[in-house]
C-alpha positions in Angstrom: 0.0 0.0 0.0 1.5 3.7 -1.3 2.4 5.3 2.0 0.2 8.3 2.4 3.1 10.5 3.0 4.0 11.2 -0.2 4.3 13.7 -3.1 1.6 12.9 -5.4 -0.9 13.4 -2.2 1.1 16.9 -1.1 0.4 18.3 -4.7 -3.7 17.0 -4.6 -3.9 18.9 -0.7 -1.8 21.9 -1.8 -4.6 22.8 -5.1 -7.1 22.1 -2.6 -5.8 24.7 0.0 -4.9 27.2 -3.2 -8.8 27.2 -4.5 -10.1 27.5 -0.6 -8.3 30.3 -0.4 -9.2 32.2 -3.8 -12.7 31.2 -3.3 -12.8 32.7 0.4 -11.4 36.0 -1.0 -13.9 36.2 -3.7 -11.2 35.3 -6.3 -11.3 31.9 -7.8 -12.1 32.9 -11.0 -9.6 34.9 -11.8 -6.9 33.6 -9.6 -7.1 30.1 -10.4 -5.1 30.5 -14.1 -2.1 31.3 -11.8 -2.4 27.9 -9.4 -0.4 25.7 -12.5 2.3 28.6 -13.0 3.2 29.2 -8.8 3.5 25.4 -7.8 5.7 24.8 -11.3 7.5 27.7 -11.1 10.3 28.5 -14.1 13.3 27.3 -12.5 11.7 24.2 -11.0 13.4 20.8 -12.3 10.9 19.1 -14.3 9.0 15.8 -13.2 7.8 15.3 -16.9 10.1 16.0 -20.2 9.6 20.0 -19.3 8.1 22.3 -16.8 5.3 23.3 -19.7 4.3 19.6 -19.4 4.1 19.8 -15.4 2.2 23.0 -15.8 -0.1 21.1 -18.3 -1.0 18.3 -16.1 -1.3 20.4 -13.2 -3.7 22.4 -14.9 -5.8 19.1 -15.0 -5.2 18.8 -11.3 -6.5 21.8 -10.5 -9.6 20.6 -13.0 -10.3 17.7 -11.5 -10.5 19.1 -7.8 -12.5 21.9 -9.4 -15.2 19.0 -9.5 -15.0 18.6 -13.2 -14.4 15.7 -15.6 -10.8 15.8 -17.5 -12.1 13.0 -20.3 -13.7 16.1 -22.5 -11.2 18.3 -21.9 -10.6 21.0 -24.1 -7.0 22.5 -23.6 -9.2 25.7 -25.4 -11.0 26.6 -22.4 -9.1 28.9 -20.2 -9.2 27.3 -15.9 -11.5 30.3 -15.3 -14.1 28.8 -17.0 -14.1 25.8 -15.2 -14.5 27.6 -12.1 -17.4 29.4 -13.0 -18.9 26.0 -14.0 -18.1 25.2 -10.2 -19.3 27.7 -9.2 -22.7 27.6 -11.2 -23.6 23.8 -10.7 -26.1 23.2 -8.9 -25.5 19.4 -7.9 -22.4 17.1 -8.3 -21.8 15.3 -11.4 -21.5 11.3 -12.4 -18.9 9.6 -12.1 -17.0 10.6 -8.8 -13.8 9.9 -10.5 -11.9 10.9 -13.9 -8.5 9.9 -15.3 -6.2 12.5 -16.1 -4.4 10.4 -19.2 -1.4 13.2 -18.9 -0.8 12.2 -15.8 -1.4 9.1 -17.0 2.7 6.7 -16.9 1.6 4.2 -19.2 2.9 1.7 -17.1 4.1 -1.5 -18.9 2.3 -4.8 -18.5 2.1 -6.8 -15.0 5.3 -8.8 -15.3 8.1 -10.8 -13.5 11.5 -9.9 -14.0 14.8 -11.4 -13.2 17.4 -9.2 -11.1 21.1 -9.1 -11.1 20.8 -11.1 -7.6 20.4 -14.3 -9.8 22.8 -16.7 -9.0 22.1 -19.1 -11.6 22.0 -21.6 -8.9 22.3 -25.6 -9.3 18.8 -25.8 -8.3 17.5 -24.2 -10.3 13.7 -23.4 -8.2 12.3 -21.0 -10.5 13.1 -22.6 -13.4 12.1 -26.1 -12.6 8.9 -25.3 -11.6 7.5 -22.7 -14.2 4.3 -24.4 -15.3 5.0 -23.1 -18.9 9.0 -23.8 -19.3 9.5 -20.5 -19.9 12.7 -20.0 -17.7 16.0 -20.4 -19.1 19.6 -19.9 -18.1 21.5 -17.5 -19.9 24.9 -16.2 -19.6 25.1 -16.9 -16.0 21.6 -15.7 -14.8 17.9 -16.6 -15.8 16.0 -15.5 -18.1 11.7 -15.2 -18.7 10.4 -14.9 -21.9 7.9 -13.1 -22.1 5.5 -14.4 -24.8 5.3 -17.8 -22.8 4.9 -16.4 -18.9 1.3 -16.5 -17.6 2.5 -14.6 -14.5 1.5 -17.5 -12.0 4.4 -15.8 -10.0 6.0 -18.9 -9.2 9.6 -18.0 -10.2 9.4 -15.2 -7.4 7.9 -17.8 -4.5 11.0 -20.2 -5.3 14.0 -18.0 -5.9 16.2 -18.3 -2.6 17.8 -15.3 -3.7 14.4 -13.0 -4.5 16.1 -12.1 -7.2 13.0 -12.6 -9.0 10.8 -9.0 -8.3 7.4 -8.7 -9.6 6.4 -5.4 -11.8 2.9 -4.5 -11.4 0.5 -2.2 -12.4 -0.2 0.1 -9.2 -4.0 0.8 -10.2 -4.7 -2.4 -12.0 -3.5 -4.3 -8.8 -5.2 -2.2 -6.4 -8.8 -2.9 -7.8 -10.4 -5.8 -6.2 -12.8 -6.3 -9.1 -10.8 -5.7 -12.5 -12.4 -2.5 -13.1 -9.3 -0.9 -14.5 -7.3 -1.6 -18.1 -5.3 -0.3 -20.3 -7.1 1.7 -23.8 -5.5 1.0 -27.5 -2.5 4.1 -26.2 -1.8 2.3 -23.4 -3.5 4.6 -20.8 -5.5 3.0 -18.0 -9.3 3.2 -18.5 -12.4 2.5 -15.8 -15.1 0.1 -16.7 -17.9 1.8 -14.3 -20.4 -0.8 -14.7 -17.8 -2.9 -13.0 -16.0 -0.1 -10.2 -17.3 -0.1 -7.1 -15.3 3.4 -6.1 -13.8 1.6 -3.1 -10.9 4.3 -4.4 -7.9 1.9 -4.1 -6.8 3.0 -7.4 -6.9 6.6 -6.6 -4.8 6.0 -3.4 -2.3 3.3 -5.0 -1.6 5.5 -8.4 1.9 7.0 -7.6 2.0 9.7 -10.5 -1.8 10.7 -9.0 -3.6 9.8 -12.5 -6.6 8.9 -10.8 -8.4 11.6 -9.1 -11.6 12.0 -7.2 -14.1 15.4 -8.6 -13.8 17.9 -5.8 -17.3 19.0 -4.1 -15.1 22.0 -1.5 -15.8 24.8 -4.1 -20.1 23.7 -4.1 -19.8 23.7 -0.2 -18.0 27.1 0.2 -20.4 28.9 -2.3 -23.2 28.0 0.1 -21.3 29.1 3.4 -20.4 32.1 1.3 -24.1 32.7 0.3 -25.4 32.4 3.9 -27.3 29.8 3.0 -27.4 27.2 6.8 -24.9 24.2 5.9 -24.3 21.8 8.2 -21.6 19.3 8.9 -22.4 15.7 9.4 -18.6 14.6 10.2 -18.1 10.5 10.0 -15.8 8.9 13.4 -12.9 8.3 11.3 -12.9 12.2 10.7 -12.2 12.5 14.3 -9.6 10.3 14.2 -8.0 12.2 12.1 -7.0 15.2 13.9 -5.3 15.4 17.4 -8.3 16.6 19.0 -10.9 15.9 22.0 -14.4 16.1 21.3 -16.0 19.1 20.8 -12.8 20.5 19.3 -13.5 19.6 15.8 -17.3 20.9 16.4 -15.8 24.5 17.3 -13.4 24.2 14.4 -15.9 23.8 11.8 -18.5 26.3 13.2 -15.6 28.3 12.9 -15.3 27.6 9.1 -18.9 28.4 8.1 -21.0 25.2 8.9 -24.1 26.1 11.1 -24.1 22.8 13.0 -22.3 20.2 13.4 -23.8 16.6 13.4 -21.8 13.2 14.7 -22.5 10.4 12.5 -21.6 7.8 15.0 -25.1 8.8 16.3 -26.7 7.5 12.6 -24.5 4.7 13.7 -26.2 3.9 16.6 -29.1 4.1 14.9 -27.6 1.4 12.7 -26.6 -0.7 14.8 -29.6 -0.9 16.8 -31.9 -1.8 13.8 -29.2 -4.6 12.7 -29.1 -6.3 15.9 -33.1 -6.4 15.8 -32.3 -7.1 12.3 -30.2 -10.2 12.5 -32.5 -12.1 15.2 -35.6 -11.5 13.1 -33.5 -13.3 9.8 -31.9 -15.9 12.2 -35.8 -16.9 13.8 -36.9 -17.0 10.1 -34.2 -19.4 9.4 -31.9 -17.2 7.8 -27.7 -18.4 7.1 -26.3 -15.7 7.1 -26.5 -11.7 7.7 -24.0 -8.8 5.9 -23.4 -5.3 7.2 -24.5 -2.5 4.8 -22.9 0.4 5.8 -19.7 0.3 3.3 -20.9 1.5 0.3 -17.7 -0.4 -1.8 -19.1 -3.5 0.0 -22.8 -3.1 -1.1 -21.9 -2.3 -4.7 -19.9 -5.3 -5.0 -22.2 -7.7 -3.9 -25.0 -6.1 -6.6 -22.2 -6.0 -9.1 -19.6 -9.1 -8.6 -21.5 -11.5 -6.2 -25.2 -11.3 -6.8 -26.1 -14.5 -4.6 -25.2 -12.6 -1.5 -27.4 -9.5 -2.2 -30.3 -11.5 -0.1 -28.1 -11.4 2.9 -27.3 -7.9 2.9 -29.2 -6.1 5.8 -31.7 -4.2 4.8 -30.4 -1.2 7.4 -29.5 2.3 6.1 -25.7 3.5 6.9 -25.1 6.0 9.8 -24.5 8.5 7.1 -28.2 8.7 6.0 -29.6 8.6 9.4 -27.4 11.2 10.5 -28.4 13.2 7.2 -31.8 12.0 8.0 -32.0 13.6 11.6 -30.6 16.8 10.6 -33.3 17.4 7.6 -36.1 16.7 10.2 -34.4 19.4 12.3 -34.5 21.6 9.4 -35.8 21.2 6.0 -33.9 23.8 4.4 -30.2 23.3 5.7 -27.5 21.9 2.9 -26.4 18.5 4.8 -22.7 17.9 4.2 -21.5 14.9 5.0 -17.6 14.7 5.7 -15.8 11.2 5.5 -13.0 9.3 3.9 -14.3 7.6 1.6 -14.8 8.0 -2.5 -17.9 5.4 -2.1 -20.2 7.7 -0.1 -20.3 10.3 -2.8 -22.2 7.3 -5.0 -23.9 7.0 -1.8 -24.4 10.8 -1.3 -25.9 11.1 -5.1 -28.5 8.4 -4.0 -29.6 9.8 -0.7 -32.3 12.1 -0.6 -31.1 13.5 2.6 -27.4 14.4 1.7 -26.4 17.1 -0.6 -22.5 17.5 -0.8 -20.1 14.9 0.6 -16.9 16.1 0.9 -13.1 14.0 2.2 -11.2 14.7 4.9 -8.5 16.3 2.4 -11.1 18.6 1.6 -11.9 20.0 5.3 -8.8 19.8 6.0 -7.8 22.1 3.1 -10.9 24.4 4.3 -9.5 24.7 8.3 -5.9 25.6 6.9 -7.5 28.2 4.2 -8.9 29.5 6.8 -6.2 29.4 9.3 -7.7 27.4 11.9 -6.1 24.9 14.1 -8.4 22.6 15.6 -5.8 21.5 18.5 -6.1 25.2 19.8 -10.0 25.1 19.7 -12.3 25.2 22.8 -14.5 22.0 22.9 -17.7 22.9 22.3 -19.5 19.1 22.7 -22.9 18.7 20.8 -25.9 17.9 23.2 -26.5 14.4 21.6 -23.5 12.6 23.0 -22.8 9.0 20.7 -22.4 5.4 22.4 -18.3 4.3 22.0 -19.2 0.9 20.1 -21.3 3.8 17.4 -17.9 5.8 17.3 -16.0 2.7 17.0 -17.9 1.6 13.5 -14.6 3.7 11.7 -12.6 1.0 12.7 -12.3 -2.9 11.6 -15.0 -4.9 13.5 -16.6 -2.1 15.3 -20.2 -2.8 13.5 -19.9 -7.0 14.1 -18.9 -5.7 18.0 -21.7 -2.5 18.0 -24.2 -5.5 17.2 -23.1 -8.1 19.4 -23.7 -6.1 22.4 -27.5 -5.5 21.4 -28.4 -8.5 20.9 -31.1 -10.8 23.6 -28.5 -13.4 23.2 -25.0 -12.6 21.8 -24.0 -16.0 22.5 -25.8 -16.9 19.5 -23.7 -14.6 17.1 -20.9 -16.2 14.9 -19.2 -13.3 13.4 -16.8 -12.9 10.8 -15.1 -9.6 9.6 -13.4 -9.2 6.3 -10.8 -6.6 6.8 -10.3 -5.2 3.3 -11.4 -5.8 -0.1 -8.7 -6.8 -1.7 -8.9 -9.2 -4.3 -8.5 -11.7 -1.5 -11.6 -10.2 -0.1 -13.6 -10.4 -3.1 -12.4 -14.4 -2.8 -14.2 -14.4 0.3 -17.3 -12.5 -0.6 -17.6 -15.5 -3.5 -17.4 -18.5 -1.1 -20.3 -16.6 1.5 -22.1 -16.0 -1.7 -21.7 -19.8 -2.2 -23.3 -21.4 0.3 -26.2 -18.3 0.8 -27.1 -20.0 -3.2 -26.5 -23.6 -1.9 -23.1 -24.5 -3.8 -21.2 -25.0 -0.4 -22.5 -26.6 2.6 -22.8 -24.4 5.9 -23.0 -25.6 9.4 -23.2 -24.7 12.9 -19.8 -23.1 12.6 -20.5 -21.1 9.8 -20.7 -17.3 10.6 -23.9 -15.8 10.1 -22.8 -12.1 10.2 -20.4 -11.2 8.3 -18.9 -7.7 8.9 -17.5 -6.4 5.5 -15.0 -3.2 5.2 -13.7 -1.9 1.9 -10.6 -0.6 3.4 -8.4 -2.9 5.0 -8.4 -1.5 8.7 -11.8 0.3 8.4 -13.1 3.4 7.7 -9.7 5.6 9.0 -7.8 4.0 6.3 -9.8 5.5 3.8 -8.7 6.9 0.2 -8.7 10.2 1.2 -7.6 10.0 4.9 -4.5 12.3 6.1 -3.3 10.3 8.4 -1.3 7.2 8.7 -4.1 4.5 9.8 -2.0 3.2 13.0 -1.7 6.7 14.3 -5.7 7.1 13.6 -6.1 3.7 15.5 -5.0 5.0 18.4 -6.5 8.8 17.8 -9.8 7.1 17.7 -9.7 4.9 20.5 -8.8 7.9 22.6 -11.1 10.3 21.0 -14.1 6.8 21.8 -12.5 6.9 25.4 -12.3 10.3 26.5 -16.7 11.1 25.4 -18.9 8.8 23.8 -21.4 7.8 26.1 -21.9 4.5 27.9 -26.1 3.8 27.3 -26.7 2.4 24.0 -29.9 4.6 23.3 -28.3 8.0 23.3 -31.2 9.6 20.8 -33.5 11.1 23.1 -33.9 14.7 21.7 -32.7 14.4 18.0 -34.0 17.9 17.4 -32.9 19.5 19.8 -30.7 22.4 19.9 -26.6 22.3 20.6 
């Protein structure tokens, strides 16, 4: 996994912070044209063949987190045209996602390849047990030819030397459901009846090719316009920032947002309605129960493994009933929900409660645009304090636990998480979907919940987190510690005032 300190992800968070801050002075239209031109300045040394070319596929950059889609682009139309697009739209546009083919390396075909730590050995591992003979010794060191490998990857597994290193693809690799290939030029290409925008591709492509569609600029209009937006900020955003509760409450009332909204109160809602969920399936005989609060998850199943779409719970995710509460509190706010994940902007499209869903690169791009630090923030808690296992749904296995605890008899539950949909994961999906149709036997030690998280580690390892997942482990189990509350029916006045 492509650490998420690195360069690619500094240049997406730097345009970000740029347009915040245009748009906030009332200049995004005409400032933007300079955005390419300051961060590739003249005597910068080039990443491309010449700084003209870095200025040209950061101009697409600054397109893309614009909220606009790069495939039309017309290298006519000045950036200040785009941004008046932005700033004219009046919803977010389909897909989430757009491939900037500039950006684009090309990269050469999944393959194995043979290293100068070869030893040309007597025993010849890699060599004697290529399925398709297509090793040979040559000149003291081994050889693959190319038109015979099938890239089984056995060469690698069997070299004592691993002198054997495997060349892949980042993207391609990275999606769990072969949504990604390459176009007649070379240039990778999403099939979007098959993506399920868990966003691995987007994290995993190290010349940043694949980028999400900005919704900051629709967001900021509306705070600028006076028009009541309100934040509905996901526990992995939380987790996120070295903060306490009620800090990250002040620090976006402080940007514009007229309330704030915790949607690890949706996910007590969730949870509650699985648990009773789950023993109404089991009494009626039911194998087997999925969560349905990832979005990557859900769209897989309807997509890849349609056998187990009668086991996924019929529950809403936190984000909706957090979205849900905060339009009965008022009908006319803009509901914003704030999150990690590329998914719940396919979700947020869908929902009739949510307007804008925006990624923790983009508030946190807002806060420093705006020069606030949330560390130095007074807490300012909400009234409608969350449970900790509701808070703990960002993280692998919180849902499976926030369950288990509601249930008449837990003893009963036989749950089963699957940390990460990886192609492994998708693997595992198959064989659940397997014996839901029949195929595979089940018995009294087969789970019969089955916890499913796109990102391996949960939702604070999510495409667009800032943070390195094992120092948001441990931010979010402080953050559950220090104020979620202990009853496990915290809604008592949803529309109530903070």
């Amino acid at each position: 996994m492509l650490n998420i300190n690195n360069n690619a992800a500094n240049i997406k968070r730097e345009i970000l912070i740029r347009i915040a801050k245009l748009q906030l002075e009332g200049k995004l239209e005409e400032g933007v044209h300079y955005i390419p031109r300051e961060m590739v300045p003249r005597n910068s040394t080039p990443m491309r063949c010449c700084i003209f070319h870095d200025r040209e596929i950061m101009r697409l950059r600054v397109i893309a987190r614009l909220g606009c889609s790069v495939e039309d682009y017309d290298e006519e139309k000045k950036l200040a045209e785009f941004a008046k697009e932005a700033l004219e739209r009046q919803k977010p546009t389909w897909p989430m996602l757009t491939v900037l083919d500039e950006a684009c390396n090309a990269c050469v075909k999944t393959r194995y390849m043979v290293t100068n730590a070869c030893q040309a050995c007597l025993a010849r591992p890699c060599m004697m047990n290529c399925p398709k003979k297509a090793i040979e010794i040559k000149s003291g060191r081994a050889h693959i030819e190319e038109e015979k490998c099938i890239n089984c990857g056995l060469c690698l597994q069997n070299c004592p030397y691993h002198a054997v290193i495997k060349i892949p693809v980042p993207c391609e690799e990275a999606c769990p459901v072969g949504a990604i290939s390459k176009d007649e030029s070379g240039k990778e290409r999403i099939d979007y009846h098959k993506c399920i925008f868990c966003g691995n591709c987007m994290r995993e492509c190290p010349f940043g090719a694949m980028m999400d569609k900005g919704q900051l600029v629709d967001v900021i209009k509306h705070i600028m316009n006076g028009k009541r937006v309100v934040a509905l900020y996901a526990p992995a955003v939380a987790a996120q920032f070295r903060a306490v509760p009620g800090q990250l409450e002040s620090a976006l009332k402080k940007a514009g947002f007229t309330r704030t909204w915790e949607v690890a109160i949706g996910a007590d809602i969730t949870a509650d309605r699985e648990a009773v969920e789950f023993e109404e399936r089991m009494e009626h005989g039911h194998i087997l129960m999925t969560t349905s609060c990832c979005p990557a998850y859900v769209r897989a199943v309807k997509k890849h493994v349609p056998q187990l779409v009668p086991c996924i719970s019929d529950t809403r995710s936190p984000m909706h009933y957090t979205a849900e509460l905060a339009k009965k509190a008022d009908p006319d706010c803009i509901s914003v929900f704030i999150g990690p994940c590329l998914a719940k902007r396919r979700e947020g499209l869908d929902d009739e409660f949510v307007d804008y869903v925006l990624s923790i690169e983009e508030i946190g791009a807002l806060l420093i645009a705006k020069g606030i630090d949330i560390a130095k923030e007074e807490a300012a808690p909400g009234t409608i304090i969350p449970t900790a296992s509701g808070r703990s749904f960002a993280a692998a296995g919180g849902v499976a636990e926030a369950v288990r605890i509601r249930l008449k008899h837990p003893e009963k539950l036989r749950p089963v998480v699957i940390n990460g949909l990886d192609k492994a994961g998708m693997k595992q999906l198959a064989l659940y979907g397997k014996i839901q149709s029949g195929e595979t036997p089940h018995n009294e030690t087969t789970p019969n919940l089955v916890e499913v998280m796109s990102c391996e580690g949960g939702c604070i390892a999510g495409p667009s987190v800032i943070t390195n997942p094992k120092v948001a482990a441990a931010q979010l189990k402080k953050y559950v510690e220090d104020g979620a509350a202990n009853t496990l029916k915290p809604l008592q006045n949803p529309q109530g005032d903070e």
